[in-house]
Backbone as CSV, one residue per row, in Angstrom:
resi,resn,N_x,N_y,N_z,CA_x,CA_y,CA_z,C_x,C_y,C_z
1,UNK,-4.939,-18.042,36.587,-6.337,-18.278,36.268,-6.703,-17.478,35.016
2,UNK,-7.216,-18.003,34.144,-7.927,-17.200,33.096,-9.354,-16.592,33.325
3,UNK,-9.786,-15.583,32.433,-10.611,-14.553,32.594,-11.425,-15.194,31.473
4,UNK,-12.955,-14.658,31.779,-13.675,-14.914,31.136,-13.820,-14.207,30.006
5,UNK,-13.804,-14.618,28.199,-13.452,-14.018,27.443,-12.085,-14.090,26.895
6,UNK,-11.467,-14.544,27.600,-9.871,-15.214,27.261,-9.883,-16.529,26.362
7,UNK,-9.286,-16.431,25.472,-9.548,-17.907,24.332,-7.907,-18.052,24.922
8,UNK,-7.911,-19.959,25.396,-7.074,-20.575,25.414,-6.891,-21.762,24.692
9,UNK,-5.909,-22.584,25.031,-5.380,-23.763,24.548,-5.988,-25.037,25.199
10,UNK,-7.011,-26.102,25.422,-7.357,-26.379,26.041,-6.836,-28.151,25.642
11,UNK,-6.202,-28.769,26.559,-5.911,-30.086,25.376,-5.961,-30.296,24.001
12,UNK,-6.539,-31.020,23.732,-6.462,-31.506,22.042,-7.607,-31.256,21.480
13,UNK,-8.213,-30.608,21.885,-9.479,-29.890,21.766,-9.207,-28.431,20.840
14,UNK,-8.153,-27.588,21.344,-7.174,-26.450,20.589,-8.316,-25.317,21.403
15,UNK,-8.368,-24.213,20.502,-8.751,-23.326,21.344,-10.147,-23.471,21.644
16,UNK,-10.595,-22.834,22.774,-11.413,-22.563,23.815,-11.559,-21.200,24.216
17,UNK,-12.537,-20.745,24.407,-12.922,-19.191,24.667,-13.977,-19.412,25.897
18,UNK,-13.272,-18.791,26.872,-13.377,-19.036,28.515,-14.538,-18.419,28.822
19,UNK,-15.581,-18.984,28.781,-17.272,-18.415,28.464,-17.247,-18.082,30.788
20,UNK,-17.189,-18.628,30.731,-17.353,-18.865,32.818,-16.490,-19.321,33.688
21,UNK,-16.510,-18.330,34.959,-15.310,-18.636,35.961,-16.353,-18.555,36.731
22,UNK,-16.203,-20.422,38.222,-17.451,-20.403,38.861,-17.515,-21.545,39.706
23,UNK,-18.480,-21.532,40.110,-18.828,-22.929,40.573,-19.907,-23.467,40.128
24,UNK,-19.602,-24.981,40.400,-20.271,-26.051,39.866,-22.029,-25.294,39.524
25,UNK,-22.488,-26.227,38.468,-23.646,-25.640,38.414,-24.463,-26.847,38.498
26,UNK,-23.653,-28.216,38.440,-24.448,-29.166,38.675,-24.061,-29.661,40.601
27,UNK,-23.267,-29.414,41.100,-23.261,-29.935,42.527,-22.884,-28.362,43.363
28,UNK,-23.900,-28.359,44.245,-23.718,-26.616,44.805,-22.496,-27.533,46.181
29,UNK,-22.483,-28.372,46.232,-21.977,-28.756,47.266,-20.009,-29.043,46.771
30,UNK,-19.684,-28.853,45.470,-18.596,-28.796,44.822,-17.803,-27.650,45.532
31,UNK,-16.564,-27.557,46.285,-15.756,-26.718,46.665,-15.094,-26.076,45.178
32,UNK,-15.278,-26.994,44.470,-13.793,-26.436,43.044,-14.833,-24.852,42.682
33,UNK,-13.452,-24.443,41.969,-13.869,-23.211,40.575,-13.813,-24.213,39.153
34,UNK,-14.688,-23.724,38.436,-14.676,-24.082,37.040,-14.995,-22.973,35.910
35,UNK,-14.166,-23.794,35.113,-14.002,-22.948,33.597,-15.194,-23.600,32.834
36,UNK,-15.846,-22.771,32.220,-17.308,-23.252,31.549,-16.437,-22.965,30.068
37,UNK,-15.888,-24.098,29.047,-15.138,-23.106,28.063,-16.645,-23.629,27.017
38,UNK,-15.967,-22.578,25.671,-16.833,-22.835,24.519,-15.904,-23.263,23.110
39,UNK,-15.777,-24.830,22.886,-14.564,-24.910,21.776,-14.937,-24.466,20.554
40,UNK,-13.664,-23.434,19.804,-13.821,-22.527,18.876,-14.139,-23.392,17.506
41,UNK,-13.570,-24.679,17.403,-14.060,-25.595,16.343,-15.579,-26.357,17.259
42,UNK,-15.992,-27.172,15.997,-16.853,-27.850,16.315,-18.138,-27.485,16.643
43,UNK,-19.063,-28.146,16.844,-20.456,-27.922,17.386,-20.782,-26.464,17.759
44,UNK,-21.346,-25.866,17.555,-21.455,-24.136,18.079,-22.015,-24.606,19.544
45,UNK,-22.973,-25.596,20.002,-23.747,-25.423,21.098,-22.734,-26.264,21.978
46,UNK,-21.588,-27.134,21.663,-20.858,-28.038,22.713,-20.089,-26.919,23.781
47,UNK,-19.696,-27.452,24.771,-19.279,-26.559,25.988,-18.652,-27.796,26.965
48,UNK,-17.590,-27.008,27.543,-16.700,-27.832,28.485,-16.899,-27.551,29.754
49,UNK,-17.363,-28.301,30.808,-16.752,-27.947,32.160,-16.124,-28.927,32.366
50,UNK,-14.676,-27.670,33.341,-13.263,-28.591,33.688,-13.096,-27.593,34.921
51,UNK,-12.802,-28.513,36.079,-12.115,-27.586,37.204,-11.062,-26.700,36.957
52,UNK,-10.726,-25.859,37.389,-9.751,-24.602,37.156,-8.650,-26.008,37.314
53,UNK,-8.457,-26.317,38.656,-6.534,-27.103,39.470,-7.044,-28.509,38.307
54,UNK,-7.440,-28.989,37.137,-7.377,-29.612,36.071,-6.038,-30.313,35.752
55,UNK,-5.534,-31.360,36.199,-4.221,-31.663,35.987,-3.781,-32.649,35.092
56,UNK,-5.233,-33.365,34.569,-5.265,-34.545,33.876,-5.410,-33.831,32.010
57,UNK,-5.690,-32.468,32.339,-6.383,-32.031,30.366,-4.972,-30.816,30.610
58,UNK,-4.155,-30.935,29.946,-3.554,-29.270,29.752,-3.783,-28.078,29.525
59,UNK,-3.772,-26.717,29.990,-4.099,-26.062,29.687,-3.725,-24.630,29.661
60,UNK,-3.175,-24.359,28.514,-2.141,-22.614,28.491,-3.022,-21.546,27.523
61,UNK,-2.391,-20.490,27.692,-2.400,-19.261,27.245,-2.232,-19.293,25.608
62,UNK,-2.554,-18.627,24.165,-2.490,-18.632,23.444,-1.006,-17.753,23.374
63,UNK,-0.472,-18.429,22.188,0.652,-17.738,21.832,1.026,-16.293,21.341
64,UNK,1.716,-15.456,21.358,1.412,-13.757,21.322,1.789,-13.891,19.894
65,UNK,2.120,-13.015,19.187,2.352,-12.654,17.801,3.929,-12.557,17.979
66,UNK,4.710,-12.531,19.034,6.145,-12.342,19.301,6.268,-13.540,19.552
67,UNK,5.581,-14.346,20.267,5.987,-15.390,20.678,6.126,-16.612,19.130
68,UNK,5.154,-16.003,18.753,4.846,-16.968,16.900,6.343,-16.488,16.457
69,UNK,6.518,-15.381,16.407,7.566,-14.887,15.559,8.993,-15.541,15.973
70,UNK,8.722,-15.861,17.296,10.427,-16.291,18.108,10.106,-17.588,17.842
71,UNK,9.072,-18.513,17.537,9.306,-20.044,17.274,9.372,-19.699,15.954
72,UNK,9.084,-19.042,15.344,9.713,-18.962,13.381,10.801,-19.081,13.276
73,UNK,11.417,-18.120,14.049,12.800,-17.698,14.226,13.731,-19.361,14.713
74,UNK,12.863,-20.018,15.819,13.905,-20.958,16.033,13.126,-22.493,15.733
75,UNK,12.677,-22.342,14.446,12.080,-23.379,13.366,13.236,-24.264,12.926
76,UNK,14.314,-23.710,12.750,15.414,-24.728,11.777,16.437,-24.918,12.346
77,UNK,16.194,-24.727,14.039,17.073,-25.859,15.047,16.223,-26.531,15.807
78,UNK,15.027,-26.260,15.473,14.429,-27.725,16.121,14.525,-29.160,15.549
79,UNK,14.970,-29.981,16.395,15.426,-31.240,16.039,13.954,-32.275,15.722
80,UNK,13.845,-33.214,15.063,12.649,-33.770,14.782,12.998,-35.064,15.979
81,UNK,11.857,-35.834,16.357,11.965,-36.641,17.535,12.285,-37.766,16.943
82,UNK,13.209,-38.273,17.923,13.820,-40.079,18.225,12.508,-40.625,18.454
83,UNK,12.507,-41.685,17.512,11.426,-42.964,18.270,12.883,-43.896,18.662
84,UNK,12.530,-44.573,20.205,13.584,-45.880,20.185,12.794,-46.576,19.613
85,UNK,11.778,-46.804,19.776,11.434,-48.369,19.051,10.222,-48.135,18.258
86,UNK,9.668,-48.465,17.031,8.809,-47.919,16.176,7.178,-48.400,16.881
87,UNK,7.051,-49.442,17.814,5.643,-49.396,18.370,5.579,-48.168,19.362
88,UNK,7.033,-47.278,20.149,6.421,-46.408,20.564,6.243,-45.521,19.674
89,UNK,5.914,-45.241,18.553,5.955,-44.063,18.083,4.799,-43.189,17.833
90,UNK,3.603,-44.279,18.036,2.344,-43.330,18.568,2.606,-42.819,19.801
91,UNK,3.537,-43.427,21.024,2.655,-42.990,22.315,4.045,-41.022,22.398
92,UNK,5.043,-41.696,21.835,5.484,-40.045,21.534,5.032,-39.747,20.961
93,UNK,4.542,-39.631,19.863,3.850,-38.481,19.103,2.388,-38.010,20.062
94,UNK,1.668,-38.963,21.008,0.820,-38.257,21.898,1.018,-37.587,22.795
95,UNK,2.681,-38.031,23.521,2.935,-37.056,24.710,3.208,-35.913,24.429
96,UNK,3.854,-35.940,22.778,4.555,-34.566,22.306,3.228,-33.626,22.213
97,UNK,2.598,-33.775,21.639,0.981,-33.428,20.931,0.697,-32.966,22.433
98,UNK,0.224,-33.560,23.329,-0.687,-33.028,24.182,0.459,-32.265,25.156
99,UNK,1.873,-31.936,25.170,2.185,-31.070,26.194,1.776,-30.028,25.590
100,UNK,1.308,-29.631,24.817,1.072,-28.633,24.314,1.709,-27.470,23.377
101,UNK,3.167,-27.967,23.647,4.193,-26.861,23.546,3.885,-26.932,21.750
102,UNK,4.120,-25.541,21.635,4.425,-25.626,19.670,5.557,-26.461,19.463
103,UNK,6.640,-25.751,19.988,8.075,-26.445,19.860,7.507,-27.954,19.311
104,UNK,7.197,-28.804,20.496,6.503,-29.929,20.178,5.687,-30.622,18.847
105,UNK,4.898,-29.090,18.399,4.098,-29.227,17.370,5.244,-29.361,15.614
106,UNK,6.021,-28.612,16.095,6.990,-28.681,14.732,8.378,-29.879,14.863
107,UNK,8.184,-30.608,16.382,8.850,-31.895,16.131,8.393,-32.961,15.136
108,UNK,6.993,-32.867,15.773,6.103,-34.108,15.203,5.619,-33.590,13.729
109,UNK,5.905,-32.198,13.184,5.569,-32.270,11.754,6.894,-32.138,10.892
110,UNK,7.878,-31.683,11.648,9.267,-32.836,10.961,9.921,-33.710,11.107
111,UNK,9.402,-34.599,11.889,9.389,-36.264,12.402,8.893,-36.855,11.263
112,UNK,7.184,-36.807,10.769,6.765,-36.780,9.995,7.044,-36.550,8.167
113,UNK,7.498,-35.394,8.224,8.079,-35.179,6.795,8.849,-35.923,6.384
114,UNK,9.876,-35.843,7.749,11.093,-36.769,7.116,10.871,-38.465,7.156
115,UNK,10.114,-38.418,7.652,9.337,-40.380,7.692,8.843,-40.363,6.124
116,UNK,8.130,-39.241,6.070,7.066,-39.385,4.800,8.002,-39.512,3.541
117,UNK,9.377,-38.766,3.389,10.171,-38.697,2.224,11.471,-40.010,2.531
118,UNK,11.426,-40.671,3.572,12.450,-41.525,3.725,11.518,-42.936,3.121
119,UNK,10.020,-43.187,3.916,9.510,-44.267,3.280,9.066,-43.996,1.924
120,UNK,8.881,-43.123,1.122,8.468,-42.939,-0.259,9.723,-43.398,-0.834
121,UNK,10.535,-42.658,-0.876,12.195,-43.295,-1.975,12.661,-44.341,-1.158
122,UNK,11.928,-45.251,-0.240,11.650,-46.642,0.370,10.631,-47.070,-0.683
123,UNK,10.292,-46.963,-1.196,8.433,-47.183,-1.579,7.878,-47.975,-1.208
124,UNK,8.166,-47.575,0.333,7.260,-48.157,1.318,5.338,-47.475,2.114
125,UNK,5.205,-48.556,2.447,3.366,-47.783,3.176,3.959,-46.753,4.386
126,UNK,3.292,-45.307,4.098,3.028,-44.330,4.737,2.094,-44.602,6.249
127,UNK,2.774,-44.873,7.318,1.432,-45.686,8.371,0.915,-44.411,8.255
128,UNK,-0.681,-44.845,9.040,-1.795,-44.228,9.780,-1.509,-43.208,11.011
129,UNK,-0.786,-43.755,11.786,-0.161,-43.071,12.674,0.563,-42.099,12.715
130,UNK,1.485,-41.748,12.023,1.998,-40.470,11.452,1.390,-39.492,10.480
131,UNK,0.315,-40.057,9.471,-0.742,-39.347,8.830,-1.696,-38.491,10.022
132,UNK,-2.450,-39.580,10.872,-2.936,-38.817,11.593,-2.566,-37.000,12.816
133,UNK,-1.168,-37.702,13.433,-0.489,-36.640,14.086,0.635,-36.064,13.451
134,UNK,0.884,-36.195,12.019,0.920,-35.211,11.330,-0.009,-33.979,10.965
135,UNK,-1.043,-34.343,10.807,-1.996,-33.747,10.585,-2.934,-32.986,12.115
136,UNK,-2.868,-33.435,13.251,-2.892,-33.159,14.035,-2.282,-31.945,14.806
137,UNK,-1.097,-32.335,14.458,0.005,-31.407,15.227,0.244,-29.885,13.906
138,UNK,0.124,-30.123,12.726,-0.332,-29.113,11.924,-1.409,-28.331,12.169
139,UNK,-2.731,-28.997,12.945,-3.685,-28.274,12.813,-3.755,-27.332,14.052
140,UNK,-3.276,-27.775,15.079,-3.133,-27.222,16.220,-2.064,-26.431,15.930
141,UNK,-1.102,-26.354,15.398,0.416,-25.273,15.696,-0.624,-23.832,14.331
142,UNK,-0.976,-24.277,13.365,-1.645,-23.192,12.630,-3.215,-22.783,12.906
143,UNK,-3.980,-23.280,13.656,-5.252,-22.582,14.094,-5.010,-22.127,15.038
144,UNK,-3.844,-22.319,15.932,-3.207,-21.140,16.879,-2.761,-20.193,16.514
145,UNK,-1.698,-19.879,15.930,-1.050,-18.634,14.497,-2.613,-18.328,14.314
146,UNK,-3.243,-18.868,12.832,-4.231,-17.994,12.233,-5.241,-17.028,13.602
147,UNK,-5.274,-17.743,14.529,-6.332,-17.002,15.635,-5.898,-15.873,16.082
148,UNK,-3.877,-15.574,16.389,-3.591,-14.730,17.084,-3.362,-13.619,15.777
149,UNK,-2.669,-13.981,14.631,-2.936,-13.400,13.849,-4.024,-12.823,12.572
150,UNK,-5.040,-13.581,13.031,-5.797,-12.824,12.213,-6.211,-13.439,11.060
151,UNK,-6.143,-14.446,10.553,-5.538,-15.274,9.537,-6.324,-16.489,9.731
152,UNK,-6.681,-17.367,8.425,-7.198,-18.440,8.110,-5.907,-19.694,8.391
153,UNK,-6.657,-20.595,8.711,-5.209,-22.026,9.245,-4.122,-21.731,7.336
154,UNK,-4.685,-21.686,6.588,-3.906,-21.229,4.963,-2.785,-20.321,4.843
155,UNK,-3.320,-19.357,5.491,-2.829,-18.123,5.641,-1.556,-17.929,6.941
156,UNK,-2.216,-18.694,8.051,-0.728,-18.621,8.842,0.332,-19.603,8.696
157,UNK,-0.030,-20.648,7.755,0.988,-21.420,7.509,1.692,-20.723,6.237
158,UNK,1.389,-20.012,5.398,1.898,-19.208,4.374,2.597,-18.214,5.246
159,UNK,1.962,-17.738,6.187,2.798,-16.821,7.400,4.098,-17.268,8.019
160,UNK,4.072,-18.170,8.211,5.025,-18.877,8.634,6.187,-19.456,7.612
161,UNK,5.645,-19.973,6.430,6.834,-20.140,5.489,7.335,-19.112,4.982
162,UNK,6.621,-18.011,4.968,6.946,-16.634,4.244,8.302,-15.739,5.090
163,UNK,8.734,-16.421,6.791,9.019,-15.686,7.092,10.180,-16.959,7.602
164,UNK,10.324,-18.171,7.439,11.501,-19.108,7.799,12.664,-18.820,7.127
165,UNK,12.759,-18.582,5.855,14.355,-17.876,4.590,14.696,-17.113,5.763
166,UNK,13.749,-16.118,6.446,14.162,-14.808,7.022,15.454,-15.598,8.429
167,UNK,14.440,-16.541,8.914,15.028,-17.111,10.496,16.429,-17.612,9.902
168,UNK,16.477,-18.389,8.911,17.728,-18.945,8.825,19.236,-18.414,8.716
């Protein structure tokens, strides 16, 4: 269970800062606990309630500064993902995206790269679909970094390239 004051990972939403641990405030007759979160992008006044046992939205712990450092470290054996067939290749890039895992996050942004430099010296169209969760899965793997470290989404991706020469 998270603590109130704890910023987590909350689906595709990204972080969340765990404003309330509780019960319902709209049904007193609700057995659940709920997380009242507050998402760190977006709207200052928007707010989430989600039952704690939540099985349908994912939801983890922010990554430590060791833990950033050990996916740096194992950045250039992660393999970029198989599509079998190119209509699934949105619905992997959503399952990858929403397990949450970083690992995940640096499949789908060198899935991506390498799509992006194989259809260019193709000079072929760049789809929508890989623009988007490219960009997606970037924004989530570095506004996680910049949060734990301290750092603007700019700055931990400079964090992160600054320190891959090192992993290899």
């Amino acid at each position: 269970m998270f603590a109130p004051g704890e910023h987590i990972i909350y689906g595709l939403n990204g972080i969340c800062r765990v404003e309330h641990v509780g019960a319902s405030p709209y049904d007193a007759g609700d057995p659940r606990t709920y997380y009242l979160l507050v998402p760190l992008a977006g709207a200052p006044t928007s707010s989430i309630l989600t039952p704690v046992d939540n099985e349908r939205v994912p939801m983890r712990r922010l990554m430590t500064q060791a833990e950033i450092d050990e996916l740096i470290a194992e950045i250039p054996t992660i393999e970029p993902l198989i599509v079998p067939a190119e209509k699934k290749r949105r619905e992997v890039y959503h399952a990858t995206v929403r397990s949450l895992d970083p690992r995940g996050y640096v499949q789908v942004i060198k899935t991506v790269r390498q799509r992006r430099a194989e259809l260019t010296a193709a000079h072929k169209h760049f789809p929508v679909t890989d623009l988007e969760y490219g960009q997606l899965a970037r924004h989530l793997l570095f506004s996680e970094c910049a949060h734990v470290l301290g750092l603007d989404e700019q700055g931990a991706e400079a964090y992160v390239k600054d320190r891959l020469p090192a992993a290899e």
